[in-house]
N, C-alpha and C positions, 0 to 999 in steps of 0.2 A: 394579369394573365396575357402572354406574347400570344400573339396570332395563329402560331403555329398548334400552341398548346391549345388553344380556343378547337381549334380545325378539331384537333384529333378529337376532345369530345364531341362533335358535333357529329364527327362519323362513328362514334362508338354509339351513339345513342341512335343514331339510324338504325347501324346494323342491330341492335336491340331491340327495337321496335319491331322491325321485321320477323327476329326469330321468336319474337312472342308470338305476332299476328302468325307466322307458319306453325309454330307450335301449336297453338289455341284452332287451327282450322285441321291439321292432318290429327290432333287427336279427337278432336270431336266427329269426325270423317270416318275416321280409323274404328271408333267407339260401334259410331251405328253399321257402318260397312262389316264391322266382326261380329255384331249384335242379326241385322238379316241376312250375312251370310252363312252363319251359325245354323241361324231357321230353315232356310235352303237347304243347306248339307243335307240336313235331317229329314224335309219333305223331299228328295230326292230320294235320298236312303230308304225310304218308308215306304217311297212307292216300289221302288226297284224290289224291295223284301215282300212286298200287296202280290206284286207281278211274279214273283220266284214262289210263292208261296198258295197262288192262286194263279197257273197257264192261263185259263180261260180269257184274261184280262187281257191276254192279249187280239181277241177277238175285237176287244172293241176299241182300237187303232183308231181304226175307220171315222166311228162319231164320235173319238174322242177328237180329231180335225175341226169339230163343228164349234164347238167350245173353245177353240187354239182360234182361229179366224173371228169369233164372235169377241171376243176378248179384245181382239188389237183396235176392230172397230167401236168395240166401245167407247176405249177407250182413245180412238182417236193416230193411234200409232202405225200405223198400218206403213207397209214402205223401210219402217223405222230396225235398224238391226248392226252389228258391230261395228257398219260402213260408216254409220250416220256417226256414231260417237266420236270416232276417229277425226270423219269431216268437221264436226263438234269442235275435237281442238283445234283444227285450223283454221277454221273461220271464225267463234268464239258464238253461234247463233245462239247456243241454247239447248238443252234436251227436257224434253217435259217429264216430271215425273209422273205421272200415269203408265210412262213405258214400265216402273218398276213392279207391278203389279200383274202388268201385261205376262212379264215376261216370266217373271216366278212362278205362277200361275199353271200358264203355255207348256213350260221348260216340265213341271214335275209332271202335268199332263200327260207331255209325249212320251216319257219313263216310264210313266205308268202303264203305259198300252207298249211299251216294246219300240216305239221310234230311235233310233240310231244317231244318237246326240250323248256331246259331252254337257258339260257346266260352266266351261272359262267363257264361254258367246254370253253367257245371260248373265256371268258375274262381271265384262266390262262393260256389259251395258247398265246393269243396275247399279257398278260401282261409277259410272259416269254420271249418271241422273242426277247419285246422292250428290257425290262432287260438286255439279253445276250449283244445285240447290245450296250446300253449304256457302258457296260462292256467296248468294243472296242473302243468306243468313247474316253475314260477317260484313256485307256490301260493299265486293270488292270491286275493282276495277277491270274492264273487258280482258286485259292481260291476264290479270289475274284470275279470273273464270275458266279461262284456258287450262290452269295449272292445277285448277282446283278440282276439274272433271280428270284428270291424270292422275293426282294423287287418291279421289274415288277408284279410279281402275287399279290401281295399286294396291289397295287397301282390299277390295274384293278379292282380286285374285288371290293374295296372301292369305284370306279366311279359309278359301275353298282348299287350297293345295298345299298350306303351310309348309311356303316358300319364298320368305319375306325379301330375300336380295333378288331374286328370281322375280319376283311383280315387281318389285321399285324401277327395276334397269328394262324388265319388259315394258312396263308401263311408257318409259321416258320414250324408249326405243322404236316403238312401232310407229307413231306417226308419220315421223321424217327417219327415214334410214340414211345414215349418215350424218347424220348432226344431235347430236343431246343435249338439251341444256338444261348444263349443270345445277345451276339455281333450284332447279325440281328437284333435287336431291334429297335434301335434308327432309324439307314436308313427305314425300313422298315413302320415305325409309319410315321417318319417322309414325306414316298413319300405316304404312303396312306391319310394322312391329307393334301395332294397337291393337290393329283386327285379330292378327297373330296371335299375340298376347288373349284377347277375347275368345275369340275360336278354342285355346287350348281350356282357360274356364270352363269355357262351359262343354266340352267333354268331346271335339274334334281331331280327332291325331291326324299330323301330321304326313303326308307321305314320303314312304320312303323303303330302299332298299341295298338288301346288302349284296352285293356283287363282287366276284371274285375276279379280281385285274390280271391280267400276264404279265407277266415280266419285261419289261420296257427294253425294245431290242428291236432291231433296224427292220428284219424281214415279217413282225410282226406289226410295228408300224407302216408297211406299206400292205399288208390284207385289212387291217381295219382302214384305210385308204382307199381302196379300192371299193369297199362296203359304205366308207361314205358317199364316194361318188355315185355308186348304182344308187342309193338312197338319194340322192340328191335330184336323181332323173326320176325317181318316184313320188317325191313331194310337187312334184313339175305336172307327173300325171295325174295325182291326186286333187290340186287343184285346177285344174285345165277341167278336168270330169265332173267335179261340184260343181261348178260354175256351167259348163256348160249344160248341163241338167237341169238347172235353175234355170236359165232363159229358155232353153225349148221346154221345159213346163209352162212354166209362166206364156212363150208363145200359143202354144198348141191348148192351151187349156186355162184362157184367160179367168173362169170363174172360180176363185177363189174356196168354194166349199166344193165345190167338185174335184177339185185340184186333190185337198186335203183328203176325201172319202177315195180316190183313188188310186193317192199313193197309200194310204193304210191298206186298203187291202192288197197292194204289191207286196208291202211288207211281211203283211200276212202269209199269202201265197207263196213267199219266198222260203220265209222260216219254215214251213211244214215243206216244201220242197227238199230242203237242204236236211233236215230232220234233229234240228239244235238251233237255240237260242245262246248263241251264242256272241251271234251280233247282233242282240236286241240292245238294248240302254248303251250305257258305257262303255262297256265290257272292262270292268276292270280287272277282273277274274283272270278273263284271258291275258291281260299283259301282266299280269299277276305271274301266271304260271309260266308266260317267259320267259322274264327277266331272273324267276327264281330258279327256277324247276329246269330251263332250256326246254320247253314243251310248247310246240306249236302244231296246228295242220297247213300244209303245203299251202294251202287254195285259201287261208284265212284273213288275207291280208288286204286280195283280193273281193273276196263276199262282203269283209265289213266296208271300205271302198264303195261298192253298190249299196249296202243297204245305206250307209250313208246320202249319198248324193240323192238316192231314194226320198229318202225322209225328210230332206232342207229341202228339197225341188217340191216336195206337196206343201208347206210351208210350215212345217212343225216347228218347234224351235228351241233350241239347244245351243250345241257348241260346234266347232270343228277341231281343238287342240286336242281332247282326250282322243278320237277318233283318230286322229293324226298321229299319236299315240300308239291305240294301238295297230296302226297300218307299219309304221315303223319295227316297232317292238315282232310283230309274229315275220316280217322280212326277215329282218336282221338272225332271229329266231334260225330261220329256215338255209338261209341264204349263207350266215355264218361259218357253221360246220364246213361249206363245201371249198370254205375259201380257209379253212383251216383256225379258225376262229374259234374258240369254246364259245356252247351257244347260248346261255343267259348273258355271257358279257357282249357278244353280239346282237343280240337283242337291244340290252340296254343302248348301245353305240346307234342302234337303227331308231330306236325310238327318239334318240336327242334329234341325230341326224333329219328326217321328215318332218319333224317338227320346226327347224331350223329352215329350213327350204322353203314350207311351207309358210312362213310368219316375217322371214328376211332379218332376225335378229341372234346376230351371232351372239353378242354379248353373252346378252338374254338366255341362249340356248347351250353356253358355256355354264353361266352360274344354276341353272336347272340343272344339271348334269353333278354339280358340284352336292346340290343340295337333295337331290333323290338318292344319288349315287356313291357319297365321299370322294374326298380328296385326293384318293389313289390314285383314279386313272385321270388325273388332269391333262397329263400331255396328250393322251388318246381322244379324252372327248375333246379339248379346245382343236386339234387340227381337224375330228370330225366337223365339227362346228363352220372350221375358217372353207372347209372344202367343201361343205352342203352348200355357205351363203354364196360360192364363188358359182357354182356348177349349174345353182337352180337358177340359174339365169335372176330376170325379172318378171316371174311370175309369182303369184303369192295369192292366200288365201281372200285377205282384204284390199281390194280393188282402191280403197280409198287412199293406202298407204302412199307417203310420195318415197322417192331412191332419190335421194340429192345427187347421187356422185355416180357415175359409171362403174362396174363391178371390177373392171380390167385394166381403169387408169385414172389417173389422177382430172376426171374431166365431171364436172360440173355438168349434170342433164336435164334434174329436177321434174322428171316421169312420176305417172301414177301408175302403180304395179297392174303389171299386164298393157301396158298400153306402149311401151318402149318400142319395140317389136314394130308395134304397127306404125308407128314413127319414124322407126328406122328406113320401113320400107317405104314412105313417102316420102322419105327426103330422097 
């Protein structure tokens, strides 16, 4: 056997070894990520139908706070939320699993009483835990730990929104904007096509919607243009106002169960002000009726915005994608029409769009697009997508995310979102 013949098995049996060990970890990843993201759906679903089916529930927001805060100190997590996971992969510390418990918990908790949360916050945090942990299982190396709380995120997301290219390339993508690596690929497709696959088992549908494209033509591609960019300065406000809500709560109202009993009864107080639950839970109703129907109210995009920032500033805990959602979706809704838009496919463009701004990954908020919405209006939602990531600056919902690269040139910066800005203005 020459030398050279020797080489090449020697690298085929590498690369062998490797796609076992990735195989063997994103399906067993994949298996329990679809297995408790499955349970999730359902305890979310269950409370939200408890809460639809009995108002009253929503009274008691308030001390459901007590049990949401009692939980994280139980269990020790406290602090701990999408940021941490994120920071997770790039440093490779560790995430406990106690968070997953915390947060399942927590998340159908504040559904249940009406707090103004999605489910993708607690499905990458609980799909990182598992990750880390399979890590251990399999005994892998710090590198590898990294990759293995990714393809967890990947694999959750995929249960909850059966959206399997859509978690893989989000998963890869949020950390570092502007660099992927590749190598996550395969595991990471591979455990989100698991859970995927598990989810639809056991009796999860997928989401998804039909929408009707225009006709691809020059002066309608510059009104959905123009829609993404005002989207693009809304994902900017959207998160500038979470955030800042969160630190003057957290300021002004350092006690933790206090914090909680007082934005529930905001919540509260708001909902009977307004005289509709409509921005209790999810709402997925309302992006429902958007995307399909063209049915929004003017001021709704707005209210859910507040009840939001509301309900993560008392320290409930949920998501901020679905929210983003529908902040998007009732804009686009509204906004559409006036720019000459039919307004379900406006909609749809606004909800990709704030989502995209808000998270920094076009990719990511291309193949969403693709897989809620088909294939039709690819060219519509990818230059929505390329104009949201360009426009929303670098602000973003996860403070932890780093921007490698400058939005406007080919320049190396390596910011942590939100922080460029104040960078900029020191140097």
């Amino acid at each position: 056997m020459n030398d050279k013949l020797k080489s090449t098995w020697i690298s085929a049996g590498i690369y062998l070894r490797a796609i076992i060990k990735w195989l063997s970890v994103a399906v067993v990843t994949g298996a329990l990520c679809g297995l408790i993201g499955t349970l999730f759906h359902v305890g979310v679903e269950r409370a939200t139908e408890l809460r639809n089916t009995f108002p009253w529930l929503m009274y008691l927001l308030p001390l459901l706070g007590i049990p949401v805060v009692w939980s994280y100190k139980l269990c020790r997590v406290e602090g701990i939320g999408t940021d941490s996971i994120i920071e997770e992969v790039h440093s490779g510390r560790g995430v406990s699993l106690t968070l997953l418990p915390a947060i399942f918990f927590s998340t159908i908790l504040t559904h249940l009483g009406g707090g103004s949360v999605g489910r993708e916050g607690a499905a990458l945090q609980m799909g990182g835990a598992i990750g880390f942990q399979s890590a251990r299982l399999f005994r892998l190396d710090e590198s590898d730990k990294r990759t293995t709380t990714t393809i967890g995120m990947a694999a959750f997301f995929s249960a909850l929104f059966g959206t399997p290219m859509t978690a893989t390339v989000f998963a890869m993508e949020i950390t570092n904007v502007g660099r992927v690596y590749y190598a996550q690929m395969f595991p990471c497709l591979v455990a989100a096509l698991t859970a995927y696959g598990v989810s639809l088992l056991l009796g999860v549908p997928p989401t998804g919607y039909a929408v009707t494209v225009p006709e691809l033509e020059p002066l309608m591609l510059l009104r959905v243009a123009v829609l993404a960019v005002l989207c693009a300065y809304l994902s900017v406000l959207f998160c500038e106002i979470i955030h800042a809500a969160g630190e003057q709560a957290a300021k002004r109202l350092p006690n933790p169960w206090l914090r909680a009993v007082l934005g529930g009864c905001a919540i509260v107080v708001l909902t009977l002000l307004l005289g509709t639950t409509d921005y209790n839970g999810a709402g997925m109703e309302v992006i429902d009726t958007a995307v399909v129907r063209g049915l929004a109210r003017p001021e709704a995009f707005a209210c859910k915005l507040a009840f939001t920032a509301i309900t993560l500033a008392a320290g409930f805990k949920g998501g901020e994608v679905v929210p983003s959602f529908f902040v998007g979706a009732t804009f686009g809704c509204v906004v559409g029409p006036l720019l000459g838009i039919p307004a379900g496919f406006a909609a749809a463009v606004g909800l990709v769009a704030v989502f995209c701004g808000a998270v920094n990954c076009p990719l990511a908020s291309t193949f969403l697009a693709l897989e809620l919405f088909g294939s039709q209006g690819l060219i519509y939602f990818a230059m929505t997508c390329i104009l949201s990531f360009v426009f929303s600056g670098y602000s973003g919902i996860y403070s932890s995310q780093r921007i490698l690269y400058d939005k406007l040139k080919a320049q190396y910066i390596n910011v942590h979102t939100n922080d460029h800005y104040e960078k900029t203005e020191k140097e």
